[in-house]
Each structure stands twice: as C-alpha cells, then as structure tokens.
C-alpha positions in Angstrom: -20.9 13.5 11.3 -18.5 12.1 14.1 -17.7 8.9 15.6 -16.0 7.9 19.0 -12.8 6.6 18.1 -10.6 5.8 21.1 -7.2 4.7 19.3 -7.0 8.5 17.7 -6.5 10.1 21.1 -4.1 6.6 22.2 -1.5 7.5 19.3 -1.7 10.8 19.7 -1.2 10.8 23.8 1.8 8.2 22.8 3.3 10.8 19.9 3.2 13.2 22.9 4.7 10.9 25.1 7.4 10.2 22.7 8.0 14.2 22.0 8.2 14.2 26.0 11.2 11.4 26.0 13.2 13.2 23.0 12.4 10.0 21.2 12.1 10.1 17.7 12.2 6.4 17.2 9.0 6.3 18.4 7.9 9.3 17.3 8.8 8.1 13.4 6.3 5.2 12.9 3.3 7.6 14.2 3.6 10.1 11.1 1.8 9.6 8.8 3.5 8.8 4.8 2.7 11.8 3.6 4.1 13.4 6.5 7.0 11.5 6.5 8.0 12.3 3.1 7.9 15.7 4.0 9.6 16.0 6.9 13.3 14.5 5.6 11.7 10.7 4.2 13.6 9.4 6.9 14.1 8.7 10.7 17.3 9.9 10.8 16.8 13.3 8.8 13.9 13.9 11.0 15.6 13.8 13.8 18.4 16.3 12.8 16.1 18.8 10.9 12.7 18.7 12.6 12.4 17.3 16.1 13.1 20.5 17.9 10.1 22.1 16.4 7.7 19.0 17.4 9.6 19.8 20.6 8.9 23.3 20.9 5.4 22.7 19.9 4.4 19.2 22.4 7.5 18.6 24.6 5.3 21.4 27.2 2.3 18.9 27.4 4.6 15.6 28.2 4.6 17.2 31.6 1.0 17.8 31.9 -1.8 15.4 33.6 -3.6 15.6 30.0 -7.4 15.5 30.0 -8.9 14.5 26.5 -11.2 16.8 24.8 -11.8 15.2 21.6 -11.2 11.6 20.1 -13.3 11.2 16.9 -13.6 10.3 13.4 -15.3 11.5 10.9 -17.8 10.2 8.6 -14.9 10.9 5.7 -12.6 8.4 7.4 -10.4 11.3 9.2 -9.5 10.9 12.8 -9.2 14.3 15.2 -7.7 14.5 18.6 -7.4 16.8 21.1 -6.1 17.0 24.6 -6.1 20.0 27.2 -3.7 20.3 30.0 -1.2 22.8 31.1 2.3 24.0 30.2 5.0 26.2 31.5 7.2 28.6 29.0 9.7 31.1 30.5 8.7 30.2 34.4 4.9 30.3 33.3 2.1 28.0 33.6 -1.1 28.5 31.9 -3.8 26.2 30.5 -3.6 25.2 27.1 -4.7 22.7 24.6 -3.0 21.1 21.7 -4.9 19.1 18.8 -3.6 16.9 15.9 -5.2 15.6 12.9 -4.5 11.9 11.5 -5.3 9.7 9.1 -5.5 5.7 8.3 -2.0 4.1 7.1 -1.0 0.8 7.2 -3.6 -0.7 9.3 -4.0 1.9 12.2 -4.3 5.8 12.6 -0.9 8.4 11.8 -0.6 11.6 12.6 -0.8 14.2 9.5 1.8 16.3 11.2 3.1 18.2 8.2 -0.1 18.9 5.9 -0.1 21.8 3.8 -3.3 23.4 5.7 -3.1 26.3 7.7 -5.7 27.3 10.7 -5.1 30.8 12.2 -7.5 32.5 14.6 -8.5 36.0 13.5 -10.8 37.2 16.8 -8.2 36.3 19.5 -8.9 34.0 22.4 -6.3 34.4 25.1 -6.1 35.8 28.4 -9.3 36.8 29.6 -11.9 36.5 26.9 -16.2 37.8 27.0 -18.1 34.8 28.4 -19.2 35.8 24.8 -16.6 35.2 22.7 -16.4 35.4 18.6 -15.0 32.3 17.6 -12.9 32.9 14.0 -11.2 30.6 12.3 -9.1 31.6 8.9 -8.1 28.2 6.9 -6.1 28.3 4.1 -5.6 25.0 1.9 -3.4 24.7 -1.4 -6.9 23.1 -2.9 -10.7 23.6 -2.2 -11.6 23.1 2.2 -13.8 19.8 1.7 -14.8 19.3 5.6 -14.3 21.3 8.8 -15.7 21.6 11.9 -15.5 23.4 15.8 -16.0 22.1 19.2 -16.4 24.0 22.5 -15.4 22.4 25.5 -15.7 19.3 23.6 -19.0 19.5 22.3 -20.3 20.8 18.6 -20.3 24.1 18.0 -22.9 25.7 14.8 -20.3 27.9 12.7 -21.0 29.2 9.5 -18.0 28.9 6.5 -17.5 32.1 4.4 -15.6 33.2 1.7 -15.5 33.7 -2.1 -12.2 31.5 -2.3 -13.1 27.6 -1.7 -9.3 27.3 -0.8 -9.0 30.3 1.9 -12.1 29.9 4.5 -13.5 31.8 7.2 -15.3 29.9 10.0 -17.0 32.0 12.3 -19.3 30.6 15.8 -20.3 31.9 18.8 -21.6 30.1 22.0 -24.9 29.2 22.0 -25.3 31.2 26.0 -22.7 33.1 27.6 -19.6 31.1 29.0 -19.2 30.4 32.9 -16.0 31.9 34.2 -12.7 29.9 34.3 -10.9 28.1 31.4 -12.7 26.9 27.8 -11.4 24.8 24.6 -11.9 25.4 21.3 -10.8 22.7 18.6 -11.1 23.3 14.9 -10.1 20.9 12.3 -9.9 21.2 8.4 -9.8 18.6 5.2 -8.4 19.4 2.3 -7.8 17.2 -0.9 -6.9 14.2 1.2 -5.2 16.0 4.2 -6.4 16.8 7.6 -5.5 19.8 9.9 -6.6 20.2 13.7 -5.9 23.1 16.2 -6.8 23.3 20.0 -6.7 26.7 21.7 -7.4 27.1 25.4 -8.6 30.7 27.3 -10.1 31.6 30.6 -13.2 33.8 31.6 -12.7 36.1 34.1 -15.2 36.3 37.1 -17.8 39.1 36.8 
C-alpha cells in the first residue's frame, strides 16, 4: 500500500535542481548513507569520480518544466518519486521521465542513488508503442525482491511477479483498456534487503 508523501518528490526536484547547477554540495547531503559510502564516502571524491554520471543521467531534466507523476511512500517505510518532463540529447527533444528511490536518514527522506538493484525493461517502450503495450520489467537484486510495484500514468497498474529465482524477477502488466494516442509514463520501483530502486520511462502512442 501507498501513501502521499509530498517531501519525497521536494528532495528529489531539489537533487535535480542541484544536478542542474553542477552543485555537488548540495547534491551530497541528499544521498542517502548507504549511498554515500558507495559513491567515494565523501563530498569531495564524489565530485571527482561520480558527478558526471548523475550529470549524464538528470542534468537533461534541470531544463525541463517538470510535472510530478509520483510522490509516495510505501507501507514498508520507502519513499518513490517520479517526475516527467522533457530533455534534449544531440539537438533532440523528446518526452521522458526520470524516477528515484529514497529512504529515511537522519530525520528526513535521501536518495538511494547507488543501490545494488537493477530494473531493465525487456518488451521495449520507445518511440511509438500499441496503445496496447506489454509492460516488462526484469529486476535483479543481490538478495530476495521483498516489494515492487508499477504505475501508469501515475496510477496503479495490476502486474504479476514471475520467476524461479526470488533474487532475479520478472514483472509483467498490461493496461487495463487500450491507451489514447500521445505520450504515457511508466514507473517501477523495487526493494530489496533494505534498499530501494525506482525507474520512470516515458513513450508516445501514435494516432490511428
């Protein structure tokens, strides 16, 4: 189950922010501990080893007049946030979406920016996409997938979990009724052990 929680989509629009103003100052005191042990322990070493992948990743959205999909926590004590908007690569703009996962730390919500889970989408969902699209999620976790969940367009969506492995998970959803034409969200988010992992994809449906 899921909760409103406005302050996990406030320090992940300010991570962004930060990303956007090569600040890592700021960005430093968002991560979560775990995340900061594993991304150098320290300000300093995360700046010179790591930023320009956060960069690579969020600077694009820092641009963007961000709409918020998702701002939730779930009935585990894990926060999810998600935010859609649009970013240019190479002289292209296109929509897209961008999720994090975070957890509680010292009094308020961190981002779990460097946990060990992986999400990967098997059925793709770019370009122009079925307004019935097969939603598949692979997650793979160095321990047994405790908690999951997908949202379309920022509502629930029923998926079933397979798999024989309890660590390496296949969700799989559809949409309920076929998809209007133009662009669509998809957020997935995974625990694990005690870490959280959230992914936002966006993908347009082409007029009939």
């Amino acid at each position: 189950m899921l909760s409103s929680e406005p302050a996990v989509i406030r320090v992940f629009r300010a991570f962004v922010a930060a990303v956007g103003a090569h600040d890592s100052q700021a960005m430093w005191p968002l991560l979560s501990a775990q995340s900061q042990a594993q991304l150098g322990g320290n300000e300093q070493a995360f700046a010179s080893r790591y930023v320009a992948e956060v960069e690579r990743a969020l600077g694009p959205f820092a641009k963007s007049q961000l709409r918020t999909i998702l701002s939730a926590r779930t009935s585990t004590g894990f926060g999810i946030a998600a935010v859609a908007g649009q970013r240019t690569l190479n002289g292209e703009t296109t929509d897209a979406a961008a999720a994090a996962g975070l957890v509680r730390g010292d009094g308020s919500w961190k981002l779990d920016l460097a946990s060990p889970i992986l999400l990967r989408r098997v059925a793709p969902l770019s370009g122009n996409v079925s307004p019935d699209p097969a939603i598949e999620i692979r997650v793979q976790a160095r321990v047994p997938v405790r908690e999951g969940g997908l949202w379309l367009d920022g509502r629930p969506l029923a998926a079933k979990a397979g798999g024989s492995d309890p660590s390496r998970v296949l969700i799989t959803a559809r949409p309920p009724s076929p998809l209007r034409p133009g662009s669509h969200t998809v957020v997935v988010y995974a625990v694990a052990g005690t870490r959280i992992t959230a992914a936002a994809f966006a993908f347009d449906v082409p007029a009939a």
